[in-house]
N, CA and C of each residue as an Amber inpcrd file, in Angstrom:
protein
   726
 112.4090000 104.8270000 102.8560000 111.3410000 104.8600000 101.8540000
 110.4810000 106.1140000 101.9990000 110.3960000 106.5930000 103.6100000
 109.4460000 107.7640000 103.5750000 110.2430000 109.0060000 102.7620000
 111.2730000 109.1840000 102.5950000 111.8380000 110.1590000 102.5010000
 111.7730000 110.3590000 100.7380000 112.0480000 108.9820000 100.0020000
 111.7070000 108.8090000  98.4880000 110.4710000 109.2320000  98.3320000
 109.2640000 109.1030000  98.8840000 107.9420000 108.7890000  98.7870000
 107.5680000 110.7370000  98.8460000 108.2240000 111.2310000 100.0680000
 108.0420000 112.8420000 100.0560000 108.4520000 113.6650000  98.7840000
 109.7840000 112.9230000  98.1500000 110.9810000 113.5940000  97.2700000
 109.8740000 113.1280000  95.7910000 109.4340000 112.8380000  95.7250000
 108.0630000 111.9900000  94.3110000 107.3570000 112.6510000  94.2890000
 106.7550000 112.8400000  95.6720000 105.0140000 113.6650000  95.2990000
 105.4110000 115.1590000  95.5970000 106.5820000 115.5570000  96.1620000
 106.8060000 116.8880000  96.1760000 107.3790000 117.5710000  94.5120000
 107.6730000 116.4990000  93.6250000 107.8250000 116.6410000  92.3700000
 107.1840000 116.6100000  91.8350000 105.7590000 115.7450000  91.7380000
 104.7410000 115.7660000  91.0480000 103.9740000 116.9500000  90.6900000
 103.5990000 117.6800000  89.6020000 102.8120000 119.2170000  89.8180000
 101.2690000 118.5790000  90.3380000 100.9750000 117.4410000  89.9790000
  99.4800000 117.4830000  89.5380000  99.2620000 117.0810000  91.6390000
 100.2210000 117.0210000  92.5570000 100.0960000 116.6310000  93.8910000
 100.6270000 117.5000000  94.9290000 100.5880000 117.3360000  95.5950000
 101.2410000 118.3630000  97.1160000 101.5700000 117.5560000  98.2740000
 102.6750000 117.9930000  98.7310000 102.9910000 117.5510000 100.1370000
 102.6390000 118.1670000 100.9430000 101.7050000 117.8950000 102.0970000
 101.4220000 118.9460000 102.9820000 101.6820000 118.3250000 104.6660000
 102.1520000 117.1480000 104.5360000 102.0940000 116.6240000 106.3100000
 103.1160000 115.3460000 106.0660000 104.0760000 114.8870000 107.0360000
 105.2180000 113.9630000 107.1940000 104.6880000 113.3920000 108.4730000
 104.2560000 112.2040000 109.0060000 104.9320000 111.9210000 110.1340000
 105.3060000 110.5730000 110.3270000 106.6670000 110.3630000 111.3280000
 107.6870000 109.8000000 111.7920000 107.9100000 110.1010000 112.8810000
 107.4490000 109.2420000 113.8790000 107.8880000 109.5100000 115.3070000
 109.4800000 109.4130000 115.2570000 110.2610000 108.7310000 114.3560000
 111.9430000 108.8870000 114.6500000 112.4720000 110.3860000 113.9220000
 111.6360000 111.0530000 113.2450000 112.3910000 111.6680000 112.7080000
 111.5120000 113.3890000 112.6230000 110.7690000 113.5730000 113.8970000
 109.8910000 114.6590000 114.3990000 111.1450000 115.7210000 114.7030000
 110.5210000 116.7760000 113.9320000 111.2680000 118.6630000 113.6200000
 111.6500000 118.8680000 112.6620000 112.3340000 117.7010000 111.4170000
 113.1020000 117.6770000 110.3090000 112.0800000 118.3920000 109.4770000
 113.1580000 118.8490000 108.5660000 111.9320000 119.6130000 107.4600000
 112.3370000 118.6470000 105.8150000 110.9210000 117.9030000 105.6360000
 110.9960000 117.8610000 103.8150000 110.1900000 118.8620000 103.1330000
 111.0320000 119.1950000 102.3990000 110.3320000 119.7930000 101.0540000
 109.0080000 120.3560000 101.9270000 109.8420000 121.7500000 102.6990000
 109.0460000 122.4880000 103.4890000 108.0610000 122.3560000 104.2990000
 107.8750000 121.0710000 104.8790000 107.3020000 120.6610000 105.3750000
 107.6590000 119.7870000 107.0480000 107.2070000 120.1000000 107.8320000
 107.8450000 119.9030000 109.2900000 107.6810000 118.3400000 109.9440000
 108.3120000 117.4390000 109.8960000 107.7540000 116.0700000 110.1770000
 107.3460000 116.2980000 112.1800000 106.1100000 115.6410000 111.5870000
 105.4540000 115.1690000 112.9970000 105.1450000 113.8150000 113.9350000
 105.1570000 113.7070000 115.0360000 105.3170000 112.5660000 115.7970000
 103.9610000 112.0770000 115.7140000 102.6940000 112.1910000 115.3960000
 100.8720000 112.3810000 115.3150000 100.3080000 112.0220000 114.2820000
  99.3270000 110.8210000 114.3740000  98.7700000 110.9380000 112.8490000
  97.7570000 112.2210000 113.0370000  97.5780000 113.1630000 114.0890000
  96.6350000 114.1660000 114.1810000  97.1420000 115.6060000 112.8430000
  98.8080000 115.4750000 112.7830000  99.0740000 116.4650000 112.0440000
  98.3280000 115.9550000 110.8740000  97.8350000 114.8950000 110.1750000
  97.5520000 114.6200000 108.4290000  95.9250000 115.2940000 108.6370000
  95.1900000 115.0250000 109.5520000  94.1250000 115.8230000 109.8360000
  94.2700000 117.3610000 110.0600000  94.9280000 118.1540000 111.3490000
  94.9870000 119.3400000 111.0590000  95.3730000 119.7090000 109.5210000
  96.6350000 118.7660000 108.6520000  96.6170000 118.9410000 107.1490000
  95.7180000 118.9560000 106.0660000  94.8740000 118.4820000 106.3160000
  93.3480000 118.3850000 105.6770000  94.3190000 117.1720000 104.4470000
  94.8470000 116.4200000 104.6590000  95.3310000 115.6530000 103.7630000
  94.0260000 114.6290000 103.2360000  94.1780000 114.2100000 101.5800000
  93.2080000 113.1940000 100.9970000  93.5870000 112.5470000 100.8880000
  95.1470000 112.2580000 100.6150000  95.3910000 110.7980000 100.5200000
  96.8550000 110.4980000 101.5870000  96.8630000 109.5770000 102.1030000
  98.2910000 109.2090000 102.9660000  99.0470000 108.1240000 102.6850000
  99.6380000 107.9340000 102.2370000 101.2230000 107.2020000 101.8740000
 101.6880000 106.1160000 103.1870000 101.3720000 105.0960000 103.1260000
 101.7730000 104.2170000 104.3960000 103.0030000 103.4590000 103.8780000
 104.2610000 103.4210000 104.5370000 105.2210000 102.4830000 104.0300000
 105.6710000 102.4130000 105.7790000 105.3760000 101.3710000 106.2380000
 105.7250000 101.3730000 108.0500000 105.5310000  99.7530000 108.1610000
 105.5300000  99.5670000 109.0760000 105.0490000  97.9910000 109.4170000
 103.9280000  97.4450000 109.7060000 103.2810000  96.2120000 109.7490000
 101.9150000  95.4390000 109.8170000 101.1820000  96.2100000 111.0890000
 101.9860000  96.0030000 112.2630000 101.3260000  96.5750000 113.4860000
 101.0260000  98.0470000 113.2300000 102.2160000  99.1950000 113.1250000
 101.8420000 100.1430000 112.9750000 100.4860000 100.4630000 112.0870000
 100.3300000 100.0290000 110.7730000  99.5350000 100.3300000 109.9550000
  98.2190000  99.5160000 110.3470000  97.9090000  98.3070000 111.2780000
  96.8040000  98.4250000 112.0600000  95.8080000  99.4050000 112.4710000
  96.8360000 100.2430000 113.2130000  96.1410000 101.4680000 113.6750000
  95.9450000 102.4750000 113.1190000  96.8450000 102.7550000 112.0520000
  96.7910000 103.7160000 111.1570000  95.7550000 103.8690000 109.9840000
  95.8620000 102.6860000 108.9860000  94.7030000 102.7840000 108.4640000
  93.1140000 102.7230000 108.9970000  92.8790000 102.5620000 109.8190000
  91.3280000 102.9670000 110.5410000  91.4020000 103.9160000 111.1030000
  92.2220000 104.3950000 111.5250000  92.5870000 106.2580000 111.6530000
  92.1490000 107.0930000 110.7940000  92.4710000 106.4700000 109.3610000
  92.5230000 106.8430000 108.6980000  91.0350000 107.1110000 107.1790000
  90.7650000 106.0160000 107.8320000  88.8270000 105.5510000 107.3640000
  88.0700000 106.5190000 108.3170000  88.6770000 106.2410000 109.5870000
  87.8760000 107.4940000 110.5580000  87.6070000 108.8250000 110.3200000
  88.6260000 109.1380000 109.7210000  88.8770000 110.9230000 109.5180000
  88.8720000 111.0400000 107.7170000  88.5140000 110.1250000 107.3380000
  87.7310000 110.5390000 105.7040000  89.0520000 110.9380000 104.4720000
  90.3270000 109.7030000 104.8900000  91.2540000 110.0720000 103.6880000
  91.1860000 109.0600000 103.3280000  92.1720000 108.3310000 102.1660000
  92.7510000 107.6270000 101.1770000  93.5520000 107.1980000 101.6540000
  93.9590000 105.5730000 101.8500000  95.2060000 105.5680000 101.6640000
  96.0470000 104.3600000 101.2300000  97.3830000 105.1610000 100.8010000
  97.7600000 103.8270000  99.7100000  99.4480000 103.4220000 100.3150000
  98.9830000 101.8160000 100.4160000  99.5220000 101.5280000 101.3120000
 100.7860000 100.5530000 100.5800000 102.3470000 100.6460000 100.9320000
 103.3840000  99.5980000 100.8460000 103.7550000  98.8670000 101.6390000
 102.9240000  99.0690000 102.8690000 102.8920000  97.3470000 104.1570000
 102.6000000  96.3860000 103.7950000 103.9240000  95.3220000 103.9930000
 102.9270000  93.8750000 103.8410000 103.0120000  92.9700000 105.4620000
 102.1950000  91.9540000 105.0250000 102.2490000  90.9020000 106.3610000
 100.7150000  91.4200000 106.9130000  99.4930000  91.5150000 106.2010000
  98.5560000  91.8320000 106.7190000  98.0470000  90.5800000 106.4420000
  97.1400000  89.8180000 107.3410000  96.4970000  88.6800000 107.5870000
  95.2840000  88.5270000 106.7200000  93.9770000  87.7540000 106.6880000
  93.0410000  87.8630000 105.9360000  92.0080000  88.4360000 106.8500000
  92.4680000  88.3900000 108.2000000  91.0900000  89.1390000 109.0950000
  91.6710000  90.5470000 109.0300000  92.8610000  90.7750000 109.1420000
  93.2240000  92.5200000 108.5990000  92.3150000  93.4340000 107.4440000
  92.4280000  92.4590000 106.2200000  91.8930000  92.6000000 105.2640000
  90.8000000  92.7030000 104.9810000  89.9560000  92.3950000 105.8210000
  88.2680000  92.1990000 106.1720000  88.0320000  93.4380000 106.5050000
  88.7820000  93.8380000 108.1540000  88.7390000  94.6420000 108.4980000
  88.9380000  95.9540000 107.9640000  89.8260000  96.0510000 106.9720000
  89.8590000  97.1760000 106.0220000  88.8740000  97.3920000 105.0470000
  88.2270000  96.4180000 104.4610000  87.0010000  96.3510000 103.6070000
  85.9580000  96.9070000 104.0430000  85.6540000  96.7020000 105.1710000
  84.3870000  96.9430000 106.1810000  84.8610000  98.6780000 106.7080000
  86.1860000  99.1550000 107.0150000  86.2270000 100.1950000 107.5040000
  86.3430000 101.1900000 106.7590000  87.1650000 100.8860000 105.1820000
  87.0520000 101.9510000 104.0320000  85.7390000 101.8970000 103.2120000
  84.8970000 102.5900000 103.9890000  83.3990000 102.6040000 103.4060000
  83.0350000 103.6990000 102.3190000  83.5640000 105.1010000 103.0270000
  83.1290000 106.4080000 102.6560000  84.3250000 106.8570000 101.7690000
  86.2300000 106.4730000 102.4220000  86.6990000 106.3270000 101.3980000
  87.7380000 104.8440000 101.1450000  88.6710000 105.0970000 100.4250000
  89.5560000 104.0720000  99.6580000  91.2240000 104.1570000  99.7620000
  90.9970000 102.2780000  99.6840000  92.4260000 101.8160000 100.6160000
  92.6710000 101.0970000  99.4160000  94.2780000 101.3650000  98.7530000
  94.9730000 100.4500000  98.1140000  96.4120000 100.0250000  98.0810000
  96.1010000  98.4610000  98.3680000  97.6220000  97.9130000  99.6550000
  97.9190000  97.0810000  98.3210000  99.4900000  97.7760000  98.0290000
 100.0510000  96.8470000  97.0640000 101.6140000  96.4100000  97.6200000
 101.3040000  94.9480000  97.3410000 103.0670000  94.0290000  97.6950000
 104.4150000  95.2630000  97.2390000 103.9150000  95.3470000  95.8860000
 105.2960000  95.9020000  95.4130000 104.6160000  97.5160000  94.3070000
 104.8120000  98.4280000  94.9220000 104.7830000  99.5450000  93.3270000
 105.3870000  99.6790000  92.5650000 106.6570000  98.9200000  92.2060000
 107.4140000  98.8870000  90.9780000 107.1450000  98.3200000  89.6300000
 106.0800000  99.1770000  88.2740000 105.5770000  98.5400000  87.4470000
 106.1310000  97.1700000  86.8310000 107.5730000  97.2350000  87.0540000
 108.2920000  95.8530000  86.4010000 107.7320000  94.8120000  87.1690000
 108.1220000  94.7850000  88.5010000 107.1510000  93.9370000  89.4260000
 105.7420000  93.4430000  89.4060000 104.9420000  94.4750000  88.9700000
 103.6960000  94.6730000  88.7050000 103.4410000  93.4530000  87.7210000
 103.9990000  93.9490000  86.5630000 104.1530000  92.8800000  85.2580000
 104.9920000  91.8470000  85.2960000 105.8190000  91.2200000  86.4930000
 106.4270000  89.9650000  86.7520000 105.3500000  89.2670000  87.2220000
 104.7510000  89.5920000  88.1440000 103.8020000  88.8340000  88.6680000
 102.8920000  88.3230000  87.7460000 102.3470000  89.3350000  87.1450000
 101.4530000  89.0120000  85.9290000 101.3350000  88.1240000  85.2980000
 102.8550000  88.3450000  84.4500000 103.3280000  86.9730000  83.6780000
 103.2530000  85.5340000  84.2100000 103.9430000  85.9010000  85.8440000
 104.2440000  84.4500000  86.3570000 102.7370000  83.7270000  86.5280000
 101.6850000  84.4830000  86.6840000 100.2600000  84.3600000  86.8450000
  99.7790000  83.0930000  85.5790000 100.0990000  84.0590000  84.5340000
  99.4360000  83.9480000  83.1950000 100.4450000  82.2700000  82.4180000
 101.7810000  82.6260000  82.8530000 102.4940000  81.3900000  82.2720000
 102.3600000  79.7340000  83.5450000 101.7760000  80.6790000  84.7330000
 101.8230000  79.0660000  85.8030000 101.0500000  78.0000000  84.8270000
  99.5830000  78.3300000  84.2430000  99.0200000  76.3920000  83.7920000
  99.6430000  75.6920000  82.8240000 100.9450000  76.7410000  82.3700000
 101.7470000  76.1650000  81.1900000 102.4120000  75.1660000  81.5180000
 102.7360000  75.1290000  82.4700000 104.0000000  74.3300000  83.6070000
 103.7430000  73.4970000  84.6820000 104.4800000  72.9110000  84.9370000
 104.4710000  71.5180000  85.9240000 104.9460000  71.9130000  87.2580000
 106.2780000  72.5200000  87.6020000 106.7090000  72.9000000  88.4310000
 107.4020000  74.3920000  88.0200000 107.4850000  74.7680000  89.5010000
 107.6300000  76.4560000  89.3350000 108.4560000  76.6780000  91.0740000
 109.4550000  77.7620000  91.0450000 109.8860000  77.8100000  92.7780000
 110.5330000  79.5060000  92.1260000 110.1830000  80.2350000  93.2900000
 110.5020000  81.8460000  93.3520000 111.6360000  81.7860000  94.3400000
 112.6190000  82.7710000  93.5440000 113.7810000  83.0640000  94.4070000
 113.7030000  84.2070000  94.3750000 113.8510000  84.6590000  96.0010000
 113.9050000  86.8350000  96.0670000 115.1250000  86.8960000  96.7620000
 115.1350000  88.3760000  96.4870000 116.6760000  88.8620000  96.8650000
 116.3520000  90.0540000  97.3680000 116.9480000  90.2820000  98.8950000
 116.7040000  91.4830000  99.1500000 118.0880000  92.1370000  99.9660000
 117.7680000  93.4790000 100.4180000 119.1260000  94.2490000 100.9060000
 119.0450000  93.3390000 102.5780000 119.8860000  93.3440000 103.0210000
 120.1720000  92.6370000 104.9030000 119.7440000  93.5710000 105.6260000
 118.8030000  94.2890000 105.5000000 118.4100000  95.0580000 106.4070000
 116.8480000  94.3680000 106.9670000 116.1430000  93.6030000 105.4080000
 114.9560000  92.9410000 105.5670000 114.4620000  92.1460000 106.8590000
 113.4130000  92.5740000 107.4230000 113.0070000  91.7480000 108.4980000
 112.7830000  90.8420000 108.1350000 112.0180000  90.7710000 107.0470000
 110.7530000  89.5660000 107.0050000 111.1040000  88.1790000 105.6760000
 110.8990000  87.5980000 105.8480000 110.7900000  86.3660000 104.7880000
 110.0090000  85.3140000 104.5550000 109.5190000  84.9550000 103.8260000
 109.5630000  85.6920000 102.2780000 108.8890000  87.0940000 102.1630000
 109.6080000  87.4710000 101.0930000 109.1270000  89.0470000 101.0230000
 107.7400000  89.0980000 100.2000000 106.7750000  90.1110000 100.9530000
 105.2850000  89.8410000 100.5900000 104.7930000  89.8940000  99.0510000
 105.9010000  90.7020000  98.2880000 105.8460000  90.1880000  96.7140000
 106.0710000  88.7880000  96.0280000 106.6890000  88.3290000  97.0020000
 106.9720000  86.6510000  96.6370000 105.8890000  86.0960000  96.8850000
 105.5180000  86.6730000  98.0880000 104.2010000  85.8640000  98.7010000
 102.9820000  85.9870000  97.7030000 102.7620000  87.1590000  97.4500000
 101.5060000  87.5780000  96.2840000 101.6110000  86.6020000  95.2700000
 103.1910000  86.6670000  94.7240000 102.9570000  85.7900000  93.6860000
 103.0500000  84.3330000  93.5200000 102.8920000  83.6470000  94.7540000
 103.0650000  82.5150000  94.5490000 101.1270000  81.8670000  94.8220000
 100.5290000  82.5930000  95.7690000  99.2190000  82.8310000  95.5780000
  98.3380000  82.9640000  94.6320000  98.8530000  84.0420000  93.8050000
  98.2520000  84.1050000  92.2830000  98.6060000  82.6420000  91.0670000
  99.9730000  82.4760000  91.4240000 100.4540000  81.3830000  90.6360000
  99.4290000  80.0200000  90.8050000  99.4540000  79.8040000  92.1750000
  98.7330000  79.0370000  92.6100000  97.1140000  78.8180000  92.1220000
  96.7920000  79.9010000  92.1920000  95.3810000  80.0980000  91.9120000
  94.6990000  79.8970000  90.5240000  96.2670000  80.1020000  89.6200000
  95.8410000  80.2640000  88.6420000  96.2120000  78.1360000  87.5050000
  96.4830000  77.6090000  88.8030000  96.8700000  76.0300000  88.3460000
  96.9070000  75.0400000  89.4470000  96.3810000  74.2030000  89.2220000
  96.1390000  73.3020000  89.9890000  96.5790000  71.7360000  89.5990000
  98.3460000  72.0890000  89.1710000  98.2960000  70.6010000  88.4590000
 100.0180000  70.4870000  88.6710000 100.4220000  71.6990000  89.4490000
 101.9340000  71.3140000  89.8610000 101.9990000  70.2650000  90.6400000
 103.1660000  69.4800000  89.9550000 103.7110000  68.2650000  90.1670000
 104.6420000  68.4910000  91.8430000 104.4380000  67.2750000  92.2780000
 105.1370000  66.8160000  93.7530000 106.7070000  67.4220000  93.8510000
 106.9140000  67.5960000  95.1400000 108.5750000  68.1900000  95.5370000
 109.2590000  66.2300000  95.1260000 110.2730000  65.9520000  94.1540000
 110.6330000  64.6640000  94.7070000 111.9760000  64.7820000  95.9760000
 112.0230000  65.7290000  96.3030000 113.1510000  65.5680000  97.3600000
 112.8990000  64.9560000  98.5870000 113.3820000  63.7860000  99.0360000
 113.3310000  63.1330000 100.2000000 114.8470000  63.0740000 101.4110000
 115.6380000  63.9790000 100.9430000 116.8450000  64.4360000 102.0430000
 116.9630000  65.4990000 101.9230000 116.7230000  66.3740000 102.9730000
 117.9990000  67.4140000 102.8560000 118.8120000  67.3200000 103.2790000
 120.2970000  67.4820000 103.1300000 121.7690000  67.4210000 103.5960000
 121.4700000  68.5110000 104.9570000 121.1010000  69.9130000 104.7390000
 120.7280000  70.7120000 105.5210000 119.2680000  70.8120000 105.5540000
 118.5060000  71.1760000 106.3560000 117.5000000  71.3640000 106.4680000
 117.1700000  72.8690000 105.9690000 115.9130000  72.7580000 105.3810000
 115.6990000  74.3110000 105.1910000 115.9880000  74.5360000 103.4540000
 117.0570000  73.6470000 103.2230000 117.8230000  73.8650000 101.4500000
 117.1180000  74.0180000 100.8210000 115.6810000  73.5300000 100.4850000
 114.7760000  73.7460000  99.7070000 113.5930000  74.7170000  99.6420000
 114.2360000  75.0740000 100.8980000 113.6800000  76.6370000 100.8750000
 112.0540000  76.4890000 101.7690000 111.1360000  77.2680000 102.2490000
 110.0610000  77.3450000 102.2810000 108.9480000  76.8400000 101.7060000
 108.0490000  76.0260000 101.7060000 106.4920000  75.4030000 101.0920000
 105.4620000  76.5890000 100.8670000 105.1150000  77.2170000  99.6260000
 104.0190000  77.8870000 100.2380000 102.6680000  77.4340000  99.2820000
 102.1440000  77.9290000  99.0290000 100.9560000  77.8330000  98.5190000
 100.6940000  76.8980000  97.1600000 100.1380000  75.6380000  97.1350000
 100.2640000  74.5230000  96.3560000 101.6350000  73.9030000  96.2900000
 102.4810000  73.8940000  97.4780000 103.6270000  73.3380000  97.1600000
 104.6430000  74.0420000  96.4470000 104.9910000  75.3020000  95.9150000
 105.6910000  76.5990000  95.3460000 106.7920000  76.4810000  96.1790000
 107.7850000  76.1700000  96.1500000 108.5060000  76.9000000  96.8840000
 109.5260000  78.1950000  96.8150000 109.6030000  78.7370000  97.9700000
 110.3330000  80.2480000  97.9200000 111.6210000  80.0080000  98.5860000
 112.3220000  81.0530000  97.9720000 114.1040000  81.2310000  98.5030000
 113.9680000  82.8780000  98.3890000 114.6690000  83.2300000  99.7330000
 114.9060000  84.4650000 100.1510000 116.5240000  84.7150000 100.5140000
 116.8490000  85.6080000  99.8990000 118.2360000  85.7060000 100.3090000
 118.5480000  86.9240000 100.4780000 119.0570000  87.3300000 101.2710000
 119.4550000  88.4820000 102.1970000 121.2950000  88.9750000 101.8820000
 121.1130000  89.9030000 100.9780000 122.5640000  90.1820000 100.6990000
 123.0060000  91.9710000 100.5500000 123.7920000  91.9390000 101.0540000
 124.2810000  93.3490000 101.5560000 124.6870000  93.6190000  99.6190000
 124.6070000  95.1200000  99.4110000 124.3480000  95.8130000  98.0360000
 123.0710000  95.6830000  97.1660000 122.1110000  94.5800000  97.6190000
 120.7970000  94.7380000  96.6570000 120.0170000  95.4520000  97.2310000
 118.8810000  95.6120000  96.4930000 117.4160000  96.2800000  96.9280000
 116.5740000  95.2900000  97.3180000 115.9680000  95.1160000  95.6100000
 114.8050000  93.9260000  95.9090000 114.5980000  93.7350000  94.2370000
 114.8780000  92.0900000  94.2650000 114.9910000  91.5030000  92.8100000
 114.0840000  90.2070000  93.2370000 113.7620000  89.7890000  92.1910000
 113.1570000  88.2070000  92.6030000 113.0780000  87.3830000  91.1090000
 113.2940000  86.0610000  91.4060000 113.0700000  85.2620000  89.9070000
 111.7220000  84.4680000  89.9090000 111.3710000  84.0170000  89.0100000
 110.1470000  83.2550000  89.1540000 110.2930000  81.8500000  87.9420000
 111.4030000  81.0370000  88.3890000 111.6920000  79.8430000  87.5830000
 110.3270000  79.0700000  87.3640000 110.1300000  78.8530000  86.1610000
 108.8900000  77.6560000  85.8630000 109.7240000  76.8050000  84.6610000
 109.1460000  75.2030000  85.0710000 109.7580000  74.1970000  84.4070000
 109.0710000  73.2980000  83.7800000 108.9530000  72.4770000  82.3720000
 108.1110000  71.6750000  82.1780000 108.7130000  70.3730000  81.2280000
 108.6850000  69.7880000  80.9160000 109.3650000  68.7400000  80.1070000
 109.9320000  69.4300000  78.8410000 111.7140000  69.9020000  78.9880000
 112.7210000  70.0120000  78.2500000 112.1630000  71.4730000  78.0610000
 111.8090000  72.2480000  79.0490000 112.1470000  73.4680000  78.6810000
 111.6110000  74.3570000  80.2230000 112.7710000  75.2970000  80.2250000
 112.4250000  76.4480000  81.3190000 111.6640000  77.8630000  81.2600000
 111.5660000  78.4900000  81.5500000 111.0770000  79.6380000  81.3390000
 111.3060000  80.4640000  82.9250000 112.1770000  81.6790000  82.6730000
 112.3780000  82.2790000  83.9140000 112.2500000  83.6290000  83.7740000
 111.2400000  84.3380000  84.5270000 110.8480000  85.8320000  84.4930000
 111.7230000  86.3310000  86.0960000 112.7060000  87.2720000  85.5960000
 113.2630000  88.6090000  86.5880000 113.0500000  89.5240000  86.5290000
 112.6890000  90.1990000  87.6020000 112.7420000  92.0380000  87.8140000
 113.5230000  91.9060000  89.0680000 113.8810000  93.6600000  88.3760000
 115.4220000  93.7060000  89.5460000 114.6640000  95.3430000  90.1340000
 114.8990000  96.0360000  91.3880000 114.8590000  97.1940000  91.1740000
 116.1420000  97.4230000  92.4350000 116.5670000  98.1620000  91.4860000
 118.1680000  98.7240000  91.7220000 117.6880000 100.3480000  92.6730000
 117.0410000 100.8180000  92.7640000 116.6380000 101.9880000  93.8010000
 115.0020000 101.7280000  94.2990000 115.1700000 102.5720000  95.5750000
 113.6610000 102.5480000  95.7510000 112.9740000 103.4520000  94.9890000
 114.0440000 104.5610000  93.6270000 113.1660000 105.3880000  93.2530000
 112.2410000 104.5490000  91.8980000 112.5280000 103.1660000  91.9370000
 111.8170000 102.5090000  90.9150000 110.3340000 102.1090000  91.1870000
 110.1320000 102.3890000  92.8670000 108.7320000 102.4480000  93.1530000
 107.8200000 103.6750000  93.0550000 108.4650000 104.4780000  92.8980000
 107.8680000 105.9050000  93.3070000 107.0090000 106.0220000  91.8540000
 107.0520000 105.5010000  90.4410000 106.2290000 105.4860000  89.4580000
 104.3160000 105.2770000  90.1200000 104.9410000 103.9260000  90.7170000
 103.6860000 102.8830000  90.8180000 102.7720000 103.9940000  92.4640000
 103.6310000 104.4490000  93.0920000 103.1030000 105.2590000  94.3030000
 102.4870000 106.4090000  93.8250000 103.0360000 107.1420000  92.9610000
 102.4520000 108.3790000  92.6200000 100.8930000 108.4810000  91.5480000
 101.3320000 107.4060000  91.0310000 100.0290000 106.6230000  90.7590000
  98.5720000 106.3950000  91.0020000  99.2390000 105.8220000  92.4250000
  98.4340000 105.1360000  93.0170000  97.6030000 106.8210000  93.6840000
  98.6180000 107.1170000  94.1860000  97.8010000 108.4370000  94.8750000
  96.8210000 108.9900000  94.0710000  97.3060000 109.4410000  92.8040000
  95.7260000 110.6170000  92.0930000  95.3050000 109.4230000  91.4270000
  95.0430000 107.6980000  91.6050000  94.0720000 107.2290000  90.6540000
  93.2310000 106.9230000  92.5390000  93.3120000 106.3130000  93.3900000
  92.8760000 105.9410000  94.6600000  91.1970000 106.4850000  94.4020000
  91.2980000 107.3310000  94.1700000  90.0030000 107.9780000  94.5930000
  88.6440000 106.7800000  93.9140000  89.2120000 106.9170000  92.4290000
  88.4090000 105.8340000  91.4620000  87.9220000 104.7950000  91.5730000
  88.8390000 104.0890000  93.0490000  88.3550000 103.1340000  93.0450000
  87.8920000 102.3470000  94.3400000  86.7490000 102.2370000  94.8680000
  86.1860000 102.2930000  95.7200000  86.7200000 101.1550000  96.4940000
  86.3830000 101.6170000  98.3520000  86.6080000 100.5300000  99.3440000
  88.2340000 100.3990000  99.0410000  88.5550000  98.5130000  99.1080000
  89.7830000  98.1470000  99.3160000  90.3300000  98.1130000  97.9890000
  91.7160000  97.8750000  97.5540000  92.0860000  97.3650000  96.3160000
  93.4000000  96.9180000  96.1360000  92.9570000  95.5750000  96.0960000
  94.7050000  95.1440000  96.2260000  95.8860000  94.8110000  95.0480000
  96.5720000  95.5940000  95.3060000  98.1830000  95.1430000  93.9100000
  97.5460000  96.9070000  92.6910000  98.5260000  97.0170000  91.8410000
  98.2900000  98.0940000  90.9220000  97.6140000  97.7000000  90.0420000
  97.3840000  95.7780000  89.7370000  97.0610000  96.2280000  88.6200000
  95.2810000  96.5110000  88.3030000  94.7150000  97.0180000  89.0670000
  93.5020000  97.2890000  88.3420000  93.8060000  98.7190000  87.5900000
  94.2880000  99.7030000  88.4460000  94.7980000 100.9040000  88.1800000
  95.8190000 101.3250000  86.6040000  96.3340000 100.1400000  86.4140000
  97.2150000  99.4550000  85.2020000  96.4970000  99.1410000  83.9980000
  95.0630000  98.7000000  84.3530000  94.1490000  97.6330000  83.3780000
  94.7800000  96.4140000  82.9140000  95.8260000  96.0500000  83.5590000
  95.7250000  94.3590000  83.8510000  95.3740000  93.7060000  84.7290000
């Protein structure tokens, strides 16, 4: 993903690449630029905004690094807790942090929908699909949206399943009873469905994204709008105006 994320904003005119770092991948050159093992190189870079796509722990330390030394940054980590989240509120004072599940506008506007169509419906269960390389499950776009779904109805009907043949078949419980299915399959990226059901009729919203260059819209984005919008900000769509 770091390497899409360099190959975007080194295309962009209205942006610049000026600092890489990757402790696995320190001397390489992108798009003239020398990757470093240090978040000290984005400072000697005088960088304003920084691009986080790494993991929960790493980006612990990174984003308050990063509040410390007076940049931006916009973040594609998920698995951050609600005391993480505090903590970022309180530390992006002077500038601004925006941590979104997914930057892929289709995504953006799946969620949306699934948001806006949950009080229509009785029952609702998200199935994601990702490449086998995925650590984590459910993937934190599933997670967002079953939260929002949630939030936005309070009248989904009971699981009636009382066996599983296997355990687990019904997938994960999350938030009001939602449940999620994650499936891990060698040739995808990252797709997810968002089935909702109600007496004699379904309704099912998909987004698929077939490259990671389908995020790089919602990232490049995010970078020259960040500034606008103060402290924390979570998901694209304020940046979107939905």
């Amino acid at each position: 993903m770091g390497a899409t994320v360099c190959d975007a904003v080194a295309a962009d005119p209205a942006l610049e690449l000026v600092a890489a770092v990757d402790p696995h991948a320190v001397g390489r050159e992108v798009h003239g630029v020398m990757i470093a093992a240090e978040l000290r190189a984005l400072a000697d870079a005088d960088c304003q905004v920084v691009v986080d796509f790494t993991v929960a722990a790493a980006a612990r330390i990174t984003l308050p690094w990063l509040a410390m030394h007076g940049m931006h940054a916009v973040v594609g980590t998920t698995g951050f807790t609600d005391a993480d989240l505090e903590a970022f509120r309180s530390e992006f004072s002077g500038t601004n942090c925006l941590i979104a599940a997914n930057f892929a506008i289709s995504a953006v506007l799946m969620m949306r929908f699934a948001e806006l169509a949950a009080p229509f419906f009785d029952t609702a269960e998200i199935i994601e699909l990702h490449h086998d390389k995925k650590i984590d499950a459910p993937s934190g776009t599933a997670v967002v949206t079953a939260q929002r779904m949630a939030a936005a109805s309070d009248t989904w009907a009971a699981d009636p399943t009382q066996h599983e043949v296997f355990p687990g078949a019904r997938g994960g419980v999350g938030p009001a009873g939602i449940h999620l299915h994650a499936v891990r399959m060698r040739g995808m990226v990252a797709h997810q469905e968002v089935v909702l059901g109600a007496e004699g009729q379904t309704l099912v919203i998909r987004q698929d994204s077939y490259d990671r260059v389908s995020f790089m819209p919602g990232v490049v984005l995010a970078c020259k709008k960040v500034h606008e919008h103060p402290g924390l900000t979570l998901g694209l769509d304020p940046l979107l105006g939905i």
